[in-house]
N, C-alpha and C positions, 0 to 999 in steps of 0.2 A: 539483365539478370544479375542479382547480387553476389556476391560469393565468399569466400573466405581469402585470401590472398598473403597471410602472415602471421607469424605465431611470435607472441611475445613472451621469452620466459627471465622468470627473474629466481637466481639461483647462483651457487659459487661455484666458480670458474675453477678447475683441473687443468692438469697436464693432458686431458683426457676428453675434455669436454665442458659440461653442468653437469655436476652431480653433488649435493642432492640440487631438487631442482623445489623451490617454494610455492611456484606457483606458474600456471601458462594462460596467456590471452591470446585470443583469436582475433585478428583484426579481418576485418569484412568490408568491401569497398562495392557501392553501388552508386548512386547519385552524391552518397558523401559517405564518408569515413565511419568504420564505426567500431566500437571494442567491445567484449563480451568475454564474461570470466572460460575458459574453458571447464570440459564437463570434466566430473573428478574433483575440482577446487572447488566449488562450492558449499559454503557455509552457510549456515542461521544468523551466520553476524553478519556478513555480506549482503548490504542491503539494496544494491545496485545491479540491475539488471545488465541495462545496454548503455553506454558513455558515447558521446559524438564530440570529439574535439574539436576545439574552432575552427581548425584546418587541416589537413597534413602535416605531420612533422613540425606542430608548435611547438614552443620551448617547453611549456606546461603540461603535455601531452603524457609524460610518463610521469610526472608525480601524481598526477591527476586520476591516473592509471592506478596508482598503486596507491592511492587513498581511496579509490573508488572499491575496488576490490580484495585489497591487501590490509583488514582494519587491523589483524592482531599484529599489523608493526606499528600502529601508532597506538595502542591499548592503555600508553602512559602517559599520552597528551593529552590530558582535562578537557582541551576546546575539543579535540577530534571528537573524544569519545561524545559530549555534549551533542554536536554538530549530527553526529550517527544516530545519536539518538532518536532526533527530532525528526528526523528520515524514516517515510515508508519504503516497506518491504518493495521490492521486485522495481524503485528507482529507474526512470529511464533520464539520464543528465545529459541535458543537451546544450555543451557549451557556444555550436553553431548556432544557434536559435535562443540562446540564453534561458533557457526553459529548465526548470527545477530543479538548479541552482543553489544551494543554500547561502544567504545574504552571509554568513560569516567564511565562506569557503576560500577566498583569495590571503584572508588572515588567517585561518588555521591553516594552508597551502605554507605558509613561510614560517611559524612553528613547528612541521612534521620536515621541514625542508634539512634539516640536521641530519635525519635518520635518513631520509631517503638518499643524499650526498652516500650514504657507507651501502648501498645496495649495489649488485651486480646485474645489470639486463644486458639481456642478448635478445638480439631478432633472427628470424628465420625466416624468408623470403618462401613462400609458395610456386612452386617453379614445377610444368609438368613436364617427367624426364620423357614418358613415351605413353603413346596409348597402346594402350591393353582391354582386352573384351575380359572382364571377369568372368571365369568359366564354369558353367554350371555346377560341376565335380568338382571337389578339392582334388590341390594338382597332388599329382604322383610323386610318392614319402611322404604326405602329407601326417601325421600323427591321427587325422578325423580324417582320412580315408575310408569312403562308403567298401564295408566288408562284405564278398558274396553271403547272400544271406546261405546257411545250410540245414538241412532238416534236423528238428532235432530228436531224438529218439525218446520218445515216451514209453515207458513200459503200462500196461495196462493190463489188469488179471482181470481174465474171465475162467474163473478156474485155472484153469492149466496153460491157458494160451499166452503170447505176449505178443504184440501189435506195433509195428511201427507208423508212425503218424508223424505226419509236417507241423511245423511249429505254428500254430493260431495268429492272425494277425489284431 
């Protein structure tokens, strides 16, 4: 069964943490490796869907990463933006299988290689602390806490009368 197993985010590093944060990847490990922009980051420029690098922890793995997903930091390199161009939407790059691949990608890789050098990433390991049954009811304090429902008081003129009635579902 496949899963998600690590978040890749690239963002400037605090006393405090990432914040702001530019962008996050999901990494998903099933029979191979695989990356995928997280949801939230997705752009119209963002022409790549799913990336499979040629292996775990290649050397090429996060700039590849952040060429793949990250276009508006190379938006000043003529070959990138070229290279994107020629690129259909929704890209699945599969450097394991060498499958659609753009022939100029390893030379614009060492052109965007400047910019990428001054980037920040951090990983975040996937790690489960305890099981828990999520439970039907949100928990108690909850702000969306289910409210008893209560009747509500309808007034209704029949002449002189007033009636009290349950609230309609």
């Amino acid at each position: 069964m496949a899963g998600y197993n690590a978040i890749w985010i690239v963002g400037r590093k605090t006393h405090d943490g990432v914040n702001p944060i530019s962008t996050m990847v999901l990494q998903g490990l099933s029979d191979r490796m695989w990356l995928e922009l997280a949801r939230g980051y997705k752009t119209s420029k963002v022409k790549v869907k799913t990336m499979i690098p040629p292996q775990p922890n290649d050397p090429n793995m996060l700039i590849d990463m952040c060429m793949a997903f990250m276009p508006q930091l190379f938006q000043d390199t003529p070959h990138y933006v070229q290279m994107l161009e020629h690129m259909d939407p929704q890209t699945f790059l599969d450097f394991h299988l060498n499958e659609n691949i753009p022939d100029t990608w390893e030379l614009v890789r060492e052109e965007v290689r400047p910019i990428f050098d001054q980037l920040t990433i951090f990983k975040a390991d996937i790690k489960k602390i305890k099981d828990t049954k999520i439970p039907e009811e949100p928990c108690a304090g909850s702000p969306h806490k289910k409210k008893p429902r209560r009747p509500l008081l309808r007034v209704l003129r029949n002449g002189e009368t007033a009636t009290r009635v349950e609230k309609d579902t």
